[in-house]
MIMAR-737255 format. One record per residue: residue in three letters; x, y, z of N, C-alpha, C in turn. Coordinates in steps of 0.02 Angstrom, whole numbers, padded with zeros to 5 digits, always signed. Atoms other than C-alpha are relative to their C-alpha. Example, Ala and Ser with C-alpha at 12.3 -4.5 7.8 and 13.67 -1.06 7.14 Angstrom:
<pts>
ala+00045-00059+00000+00615-00225+00390+00045+00060+00000ser-00042-00059-00003+00684-00053+00357-00039+00055+00037
</pts>
This chain:
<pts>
unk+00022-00056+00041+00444-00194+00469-00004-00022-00073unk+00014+00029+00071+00369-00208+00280+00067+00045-00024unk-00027-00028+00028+00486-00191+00157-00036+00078-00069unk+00035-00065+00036+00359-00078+00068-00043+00045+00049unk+00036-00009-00045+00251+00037+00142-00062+00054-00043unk+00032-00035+00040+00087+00114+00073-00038+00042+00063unk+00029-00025-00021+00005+00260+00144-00046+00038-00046unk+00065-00041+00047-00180+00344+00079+00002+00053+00054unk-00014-00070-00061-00157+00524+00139-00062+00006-00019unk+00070-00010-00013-00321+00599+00187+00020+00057-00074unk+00012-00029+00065-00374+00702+00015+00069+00025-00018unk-00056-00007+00059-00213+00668-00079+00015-00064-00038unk-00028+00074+00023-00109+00526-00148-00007-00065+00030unk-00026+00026-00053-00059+00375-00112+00063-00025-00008unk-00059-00003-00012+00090+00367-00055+00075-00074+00023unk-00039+00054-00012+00230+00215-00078+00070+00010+00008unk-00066-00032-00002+00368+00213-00014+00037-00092+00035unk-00055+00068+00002+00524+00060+00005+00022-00030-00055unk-00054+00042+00086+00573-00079-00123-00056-00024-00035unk+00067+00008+00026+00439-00092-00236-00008-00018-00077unk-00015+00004+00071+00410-00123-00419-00071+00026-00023unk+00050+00010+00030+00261-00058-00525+00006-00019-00067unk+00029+00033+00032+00171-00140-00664-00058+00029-00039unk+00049-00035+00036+00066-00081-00813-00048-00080+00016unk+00061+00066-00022-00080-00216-00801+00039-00081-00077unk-00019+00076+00029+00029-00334-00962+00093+00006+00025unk-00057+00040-00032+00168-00348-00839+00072+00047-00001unk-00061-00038+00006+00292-00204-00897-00002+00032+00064unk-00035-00071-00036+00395-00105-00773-00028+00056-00028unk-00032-00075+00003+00379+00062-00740+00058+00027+00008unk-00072-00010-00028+00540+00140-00744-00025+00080+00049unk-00005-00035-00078+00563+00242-00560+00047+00058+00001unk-00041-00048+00008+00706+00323-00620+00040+00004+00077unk-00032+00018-00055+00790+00250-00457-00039+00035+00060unk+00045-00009-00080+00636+00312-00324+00006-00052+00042unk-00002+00038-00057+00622+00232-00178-00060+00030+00049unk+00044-00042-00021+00456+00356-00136-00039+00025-00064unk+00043-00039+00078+00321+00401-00284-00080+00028+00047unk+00073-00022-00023+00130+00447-00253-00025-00008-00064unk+00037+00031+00064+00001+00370-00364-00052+00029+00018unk+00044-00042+00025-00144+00466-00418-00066-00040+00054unk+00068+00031-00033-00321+00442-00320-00056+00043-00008unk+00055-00047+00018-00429+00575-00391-00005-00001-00066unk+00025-00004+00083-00417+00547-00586+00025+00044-00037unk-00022-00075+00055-00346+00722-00642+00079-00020-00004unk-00077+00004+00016-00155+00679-00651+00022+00001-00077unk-00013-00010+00093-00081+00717-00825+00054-00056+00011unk-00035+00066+00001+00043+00567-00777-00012-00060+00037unk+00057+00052-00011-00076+00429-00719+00066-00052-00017unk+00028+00006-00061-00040+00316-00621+00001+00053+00052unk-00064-00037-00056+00087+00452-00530-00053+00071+00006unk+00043-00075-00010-00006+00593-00448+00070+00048-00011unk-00024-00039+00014+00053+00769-00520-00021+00056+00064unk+00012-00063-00047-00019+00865-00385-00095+00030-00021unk+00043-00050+00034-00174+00909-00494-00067-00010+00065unk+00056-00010-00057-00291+00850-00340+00004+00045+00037unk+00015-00051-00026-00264+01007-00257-00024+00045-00042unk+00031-00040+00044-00330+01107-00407-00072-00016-00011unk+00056+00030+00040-00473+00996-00423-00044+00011+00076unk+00007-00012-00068-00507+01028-00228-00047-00085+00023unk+00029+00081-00017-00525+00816-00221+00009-00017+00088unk+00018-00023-00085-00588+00794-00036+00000-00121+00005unk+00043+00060-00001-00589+00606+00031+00062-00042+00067unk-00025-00012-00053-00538+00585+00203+00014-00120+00013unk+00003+00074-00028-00487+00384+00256+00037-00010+00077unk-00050+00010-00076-00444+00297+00415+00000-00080-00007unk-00014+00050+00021-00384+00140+00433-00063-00040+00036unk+00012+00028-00033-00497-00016+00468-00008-00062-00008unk-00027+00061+00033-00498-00209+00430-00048-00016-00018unk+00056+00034+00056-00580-00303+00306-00027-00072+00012unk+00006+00057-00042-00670-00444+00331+00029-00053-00040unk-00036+00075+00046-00601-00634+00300-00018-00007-00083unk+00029+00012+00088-00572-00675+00127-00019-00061+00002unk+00046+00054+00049-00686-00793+00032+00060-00055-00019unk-00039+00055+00039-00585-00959-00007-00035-00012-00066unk+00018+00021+00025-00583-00987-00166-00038-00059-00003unk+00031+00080-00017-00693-01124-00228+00033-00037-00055unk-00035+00050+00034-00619-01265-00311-00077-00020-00069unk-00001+00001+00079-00654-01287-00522-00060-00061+00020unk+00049+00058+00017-00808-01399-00563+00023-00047-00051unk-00057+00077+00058-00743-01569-00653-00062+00017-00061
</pts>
């Protein structure tokens, strides 16, 4: 079993939950305030971005997923001399 676990609920969050750390994009922590379960925003309206507030049910954000696999990744290509 992952030690993390992410779920995209059908028109809501998405939802992390285990041992996890987030990251502003230059590397800071977020502080969790000792979670171990958050929900990050997936519709844009959250007044605390990344962290969904809930505001996608006000906004009536619709966006249904199911799981399915992606295809092989691309090897990088190796640097031109």
């Amino acid at each position: 079993m992952a030690a993390t676990t992410i779920t995209v609920r059908n028109d809501g969050s998405i939802r992390v939950e285990g041992d996890f750390e987030i990251k502003d994009q230059d590397g800071k922590a977020f502080g969790l305030g000792g979670r171990n379960k958050i929900g990050l925003c997936r519709c844009g309206h959250s007044e605390t971005k990344p962290f969904c507030d809930g505001a996608h049910k006000k906004m009536n954000f619709q966006s249904v997923i199911q799981a399915h696999d992606l295809p092989p990744a691309v090897p990088p290509t190796a640097p031109k001399p």
